[in-house]
MIBA-724844 format. One record per residue (C-alpha): residue number from 0; residue in one letter; x, y, z. Coordinates in nm, 2 decimals, m for minus. Layout:
! MIBA-724844
resi / resn / px / py / pz
NUM / A / X / Y / Z .
...
! end
This chain:
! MIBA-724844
resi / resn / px / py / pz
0 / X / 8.69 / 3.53 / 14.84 .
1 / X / 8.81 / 3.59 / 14.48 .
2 / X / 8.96 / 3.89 / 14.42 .
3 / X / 8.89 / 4.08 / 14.07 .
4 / X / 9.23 / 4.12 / 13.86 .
5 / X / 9.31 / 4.50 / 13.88 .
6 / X / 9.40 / 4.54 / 13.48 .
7 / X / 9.01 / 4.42 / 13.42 .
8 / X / 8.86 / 4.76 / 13.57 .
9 / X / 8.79 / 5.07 / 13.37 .
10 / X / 8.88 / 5.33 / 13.62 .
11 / X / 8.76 / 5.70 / 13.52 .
12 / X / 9.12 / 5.80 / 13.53 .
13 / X / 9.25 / 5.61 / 13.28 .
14 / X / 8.96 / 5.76 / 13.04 .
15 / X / 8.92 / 6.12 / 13.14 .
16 / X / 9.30 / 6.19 / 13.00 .
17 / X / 9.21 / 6.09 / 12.67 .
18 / X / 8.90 / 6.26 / 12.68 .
19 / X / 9.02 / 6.56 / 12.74 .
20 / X / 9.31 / 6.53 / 12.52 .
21 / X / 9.04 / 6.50 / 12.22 .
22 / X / 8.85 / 6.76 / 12.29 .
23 / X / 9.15 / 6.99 / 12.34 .
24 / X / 9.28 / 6.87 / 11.97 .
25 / X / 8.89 / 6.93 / 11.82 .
26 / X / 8.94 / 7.27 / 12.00 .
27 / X / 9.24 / 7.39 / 11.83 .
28 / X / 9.18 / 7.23 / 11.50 .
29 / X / 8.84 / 7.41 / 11.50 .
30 / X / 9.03 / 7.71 / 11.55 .
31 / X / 9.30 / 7.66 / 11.34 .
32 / X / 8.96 / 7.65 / 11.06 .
33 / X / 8.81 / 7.93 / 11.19 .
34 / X / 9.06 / 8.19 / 11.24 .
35 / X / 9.18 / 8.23 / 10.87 .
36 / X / 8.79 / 8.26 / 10.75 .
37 / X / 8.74 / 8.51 / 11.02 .
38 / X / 8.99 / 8.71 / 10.94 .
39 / X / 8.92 / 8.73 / 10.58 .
40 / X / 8.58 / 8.82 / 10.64 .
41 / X / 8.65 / 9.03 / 10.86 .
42 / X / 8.95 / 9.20 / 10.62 .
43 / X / 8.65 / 9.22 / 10.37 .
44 / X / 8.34 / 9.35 / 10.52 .
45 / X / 8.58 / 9.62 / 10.69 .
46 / X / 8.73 / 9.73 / 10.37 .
47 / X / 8.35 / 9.72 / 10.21 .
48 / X / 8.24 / 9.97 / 10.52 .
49 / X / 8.53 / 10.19 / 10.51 .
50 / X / 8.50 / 10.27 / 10.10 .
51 / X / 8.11 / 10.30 / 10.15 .
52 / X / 8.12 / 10.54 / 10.45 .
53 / X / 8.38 / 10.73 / 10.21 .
54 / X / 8.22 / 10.77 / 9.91 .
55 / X / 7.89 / 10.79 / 10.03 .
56 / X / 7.96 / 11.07 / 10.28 .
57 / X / 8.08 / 11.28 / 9.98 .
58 / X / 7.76 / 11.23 / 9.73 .
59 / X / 7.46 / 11.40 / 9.79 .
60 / X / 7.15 / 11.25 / 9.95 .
61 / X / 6.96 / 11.29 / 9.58 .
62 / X / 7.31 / 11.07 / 9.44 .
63 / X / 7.23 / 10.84 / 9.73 .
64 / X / 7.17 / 10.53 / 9.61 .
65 / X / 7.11 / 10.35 / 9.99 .
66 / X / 6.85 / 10.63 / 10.05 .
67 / X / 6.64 / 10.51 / 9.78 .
68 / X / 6.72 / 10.13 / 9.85 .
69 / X / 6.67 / 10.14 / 10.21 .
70 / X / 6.29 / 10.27 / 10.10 .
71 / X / 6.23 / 9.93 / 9.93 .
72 / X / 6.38 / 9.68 / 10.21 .
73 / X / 6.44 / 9.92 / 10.52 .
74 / X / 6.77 / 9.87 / 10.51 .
75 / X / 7.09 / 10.00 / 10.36 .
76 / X / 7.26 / 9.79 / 10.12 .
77 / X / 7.64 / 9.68 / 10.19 .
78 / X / 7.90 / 9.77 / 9.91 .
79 / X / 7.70 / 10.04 / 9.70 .
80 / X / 8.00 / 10.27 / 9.80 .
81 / X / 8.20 / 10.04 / 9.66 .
82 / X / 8.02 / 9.99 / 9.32 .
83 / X / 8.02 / 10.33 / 9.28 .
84 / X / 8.40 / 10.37 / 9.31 .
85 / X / 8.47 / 10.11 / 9.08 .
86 / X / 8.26 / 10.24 / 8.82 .
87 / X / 8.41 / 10.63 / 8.89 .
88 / X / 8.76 / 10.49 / 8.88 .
89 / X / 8.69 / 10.31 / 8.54 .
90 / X / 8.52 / 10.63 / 8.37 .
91 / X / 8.83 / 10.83 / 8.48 .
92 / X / 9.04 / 10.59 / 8.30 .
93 / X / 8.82 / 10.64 / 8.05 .
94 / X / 8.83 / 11.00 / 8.01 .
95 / X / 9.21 / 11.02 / 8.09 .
96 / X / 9.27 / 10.80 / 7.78 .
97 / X / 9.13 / 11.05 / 7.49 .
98 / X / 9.31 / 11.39 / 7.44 .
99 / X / 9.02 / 11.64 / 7.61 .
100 / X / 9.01 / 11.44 / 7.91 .
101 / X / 9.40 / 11.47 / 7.95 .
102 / X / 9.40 / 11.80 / 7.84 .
103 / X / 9.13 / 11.85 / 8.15 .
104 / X / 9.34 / 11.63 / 8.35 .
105 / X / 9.69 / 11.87 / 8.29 .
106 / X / 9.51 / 12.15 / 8.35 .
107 / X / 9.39 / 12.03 / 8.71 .
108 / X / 9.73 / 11.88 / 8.81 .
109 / X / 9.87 / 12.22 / 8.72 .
110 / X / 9.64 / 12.41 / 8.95 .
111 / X / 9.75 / 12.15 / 9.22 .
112 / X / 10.12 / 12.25 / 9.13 .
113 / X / 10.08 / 12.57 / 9.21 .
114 / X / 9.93 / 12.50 / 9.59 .
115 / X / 10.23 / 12.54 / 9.87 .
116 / X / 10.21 / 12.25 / 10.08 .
117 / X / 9.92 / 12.00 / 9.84 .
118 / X / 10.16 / 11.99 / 9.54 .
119 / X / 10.49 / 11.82 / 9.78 .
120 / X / 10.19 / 11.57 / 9.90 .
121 / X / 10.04 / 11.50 / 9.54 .
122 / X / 10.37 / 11.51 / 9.36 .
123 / X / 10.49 / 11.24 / 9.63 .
124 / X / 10.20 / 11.02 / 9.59 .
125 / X / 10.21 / 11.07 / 9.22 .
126 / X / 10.59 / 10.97 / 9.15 .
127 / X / 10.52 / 10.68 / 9.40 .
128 / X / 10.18 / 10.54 / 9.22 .
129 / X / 10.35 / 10.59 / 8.85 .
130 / X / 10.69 / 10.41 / 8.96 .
131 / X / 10.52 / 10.08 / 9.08 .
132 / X / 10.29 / 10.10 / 8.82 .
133 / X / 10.53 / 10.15 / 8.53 .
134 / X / 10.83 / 9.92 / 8.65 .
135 / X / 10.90 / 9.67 / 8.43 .
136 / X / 11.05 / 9.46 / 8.68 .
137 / X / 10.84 / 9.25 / 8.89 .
138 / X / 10.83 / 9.34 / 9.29 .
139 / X / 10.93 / 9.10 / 9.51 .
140 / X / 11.05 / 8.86 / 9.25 .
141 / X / 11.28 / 8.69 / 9.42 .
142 / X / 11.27 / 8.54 / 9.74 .
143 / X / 11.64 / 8.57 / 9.96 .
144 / X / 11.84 / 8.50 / 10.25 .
145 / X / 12.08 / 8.79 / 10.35 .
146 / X / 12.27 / 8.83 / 10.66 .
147 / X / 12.09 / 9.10 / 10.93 .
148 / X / 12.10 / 9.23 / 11.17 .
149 / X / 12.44 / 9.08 / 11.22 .
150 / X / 12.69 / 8.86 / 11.06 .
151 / X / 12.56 / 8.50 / 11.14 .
152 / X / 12.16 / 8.62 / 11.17 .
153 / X / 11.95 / 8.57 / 10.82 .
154 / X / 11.67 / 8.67 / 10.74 .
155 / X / 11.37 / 8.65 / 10.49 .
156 / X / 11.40 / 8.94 / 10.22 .
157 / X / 11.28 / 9.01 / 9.89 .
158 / X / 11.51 / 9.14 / 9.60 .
159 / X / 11.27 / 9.44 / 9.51 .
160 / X / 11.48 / 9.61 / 9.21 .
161 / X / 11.80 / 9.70 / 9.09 .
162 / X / 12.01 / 10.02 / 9.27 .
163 / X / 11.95 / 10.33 / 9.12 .
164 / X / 11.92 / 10.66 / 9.20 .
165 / X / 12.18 / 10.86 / 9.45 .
166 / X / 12.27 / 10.57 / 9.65 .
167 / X / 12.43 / 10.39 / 9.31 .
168 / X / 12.72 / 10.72 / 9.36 .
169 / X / 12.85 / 10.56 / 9.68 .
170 / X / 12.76 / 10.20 / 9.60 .
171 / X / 12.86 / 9.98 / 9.33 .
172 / X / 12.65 / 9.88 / 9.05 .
173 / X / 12.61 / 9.52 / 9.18 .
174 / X / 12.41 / 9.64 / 9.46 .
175 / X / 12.02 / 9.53 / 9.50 .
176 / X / 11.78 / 9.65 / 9.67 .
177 / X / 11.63 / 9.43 / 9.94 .
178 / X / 11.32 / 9.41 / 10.18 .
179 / X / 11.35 / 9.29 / 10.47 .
180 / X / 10.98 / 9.26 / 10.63 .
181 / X / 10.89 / 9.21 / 11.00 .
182 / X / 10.68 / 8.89 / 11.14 .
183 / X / 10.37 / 8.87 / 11.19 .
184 / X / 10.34 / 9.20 / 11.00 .
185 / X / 10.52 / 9.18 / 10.66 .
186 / X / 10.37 / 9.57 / 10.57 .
187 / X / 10.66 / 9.70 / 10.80 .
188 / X / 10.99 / 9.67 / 10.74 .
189 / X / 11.37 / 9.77 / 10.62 .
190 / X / 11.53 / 9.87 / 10.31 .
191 / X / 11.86 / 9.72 / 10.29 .
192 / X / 12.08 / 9.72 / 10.00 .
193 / X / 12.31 / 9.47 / 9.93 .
194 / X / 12.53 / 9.30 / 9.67 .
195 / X / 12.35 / 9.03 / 9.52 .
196 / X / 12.71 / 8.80 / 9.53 .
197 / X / 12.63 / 8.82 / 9.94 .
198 / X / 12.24 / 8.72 / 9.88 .
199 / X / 12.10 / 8.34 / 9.94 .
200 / X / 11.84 / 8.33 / 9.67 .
201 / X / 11.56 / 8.09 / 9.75 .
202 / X / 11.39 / 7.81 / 9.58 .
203 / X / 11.06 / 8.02 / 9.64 .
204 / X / 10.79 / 8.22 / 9.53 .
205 / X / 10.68 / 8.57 / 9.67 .
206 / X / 10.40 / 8.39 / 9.81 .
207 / X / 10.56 / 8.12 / 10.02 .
208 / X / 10.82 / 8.34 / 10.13 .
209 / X / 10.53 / 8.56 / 10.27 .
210 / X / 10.36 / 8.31 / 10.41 .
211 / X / 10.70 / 8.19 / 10.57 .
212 / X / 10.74 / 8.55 / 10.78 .
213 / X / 10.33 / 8.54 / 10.85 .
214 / X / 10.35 / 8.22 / 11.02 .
215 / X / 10.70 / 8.26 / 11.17 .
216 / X / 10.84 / 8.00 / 11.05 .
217 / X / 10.60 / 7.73 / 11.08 .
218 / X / 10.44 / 7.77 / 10.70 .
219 / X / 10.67 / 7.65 / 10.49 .
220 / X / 10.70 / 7.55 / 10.09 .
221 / X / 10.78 / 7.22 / 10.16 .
222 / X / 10.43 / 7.20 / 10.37 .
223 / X / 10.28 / 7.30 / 10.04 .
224 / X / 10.46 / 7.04 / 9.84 .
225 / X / 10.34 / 6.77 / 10.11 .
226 / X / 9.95 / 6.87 / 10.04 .
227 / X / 10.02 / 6.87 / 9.66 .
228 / X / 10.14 / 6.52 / 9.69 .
229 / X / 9.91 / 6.42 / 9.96 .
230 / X / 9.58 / 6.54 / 9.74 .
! end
């Protein structure tokens, strides 16, 4: 009786692994797709909700315009709120920009002065607002290495300005001022400051960097530069 060489059968087992291993790879890749385009739709559509149910909780029904639309198609219209806001916000740039509009405008941040507790909140928010939107140094400009929470540890920080203020009485002018964010979360973080002599600055932009704590550690520039070189 002949006997069939072993190494010429196909047995299930050999195949199955590879199989499997496939359709695990097609599983995370499709998810490695999908998650970032979830999230940003997600981001979106929640921020377009939340400014709707805002502003269109404070106009009137008559203002409504989703009362009116939802007549015509029986449904209310996604990012009316929205519209609305933008077009508010432009037409009180508008009227803050000639002199009886700021005049108007004085005359109601005075009567918020004059409130106990809603002037600390509005003079807080105010100073904050004008500060990052009158500095004429760039946030998070530079991208650096700095030594926390210990000597021998780095981390990712960003060089956000120049000391000032009371801390420059008890520091030295050389001192910078440097965020340090945490991963995945970059929104949190510390305020160190540190003498830029003791800072590692990096060859990279605000972005990478972000995308460097986001990821931690497995986005990096020089995956960028790969793409760039492979497209």
């Amino acid at each position: 009786m002949t006997e069939i060489p072993s190494d010429t059968i196909d047995t299930p087992e050999k195949t199955k692994p590879g199989i499997l291993r496939s359709m695990r790879n097609s599983l995370i890749t499709g998810v490695i797709i999908a998650l970032p385009i979830g999230a940003t739709i997600w981001l979106i559509t929640s921020f377009v909700r939340f400014v709707d149910n805002l502003v269109l909780k404070i106009l009137p029904a008559e203002l409504n315009p989703n009362v009116f639309i939802k007549e015509y198609i029986g449904f209310d219209l996604p990012g009316t709120g929205l519209i609305i806001a933008i077009v508010a916000l432009f037409f009180l740039g508008v009227l803050a920009s000639n002199f009886i509009g700021n005049s108007v405008l004085k005359f109601g941040e005075n009567l918020l002065g004059r409130v106990p507790l809603v002037s600390n909140i509005y003079n807080g928010v105010k100073q904050i607002v004008s500060t990052v939107a009158q500095s004429e140094e760039r946030t998070f400009n530079e991208v650096c290495l700095i030594q926390y929470p210990r000597p021998g540890l780095w981390a990712v920080g960003f060089i956000t300005a120049k000391l000032r203020g009371a801390p420059l009485e008890h520091l030295s002018a050389d001192h910078v001022c440097v965020f340090v964010p945490t991963t995945p979360n970059p929104t949190s973080g510390f305020l160190l400051f540190s003498k830029r002599s003791d800072l590692k600055i990096l060859a990279m932009t605000p972005e990478e960097g972000a995308k460097l704590i986001i990821s931690g550690g497995l986005v990096s520039n020089e995956d960028e530069d790969a793409k760039l070189i492979s497209n």
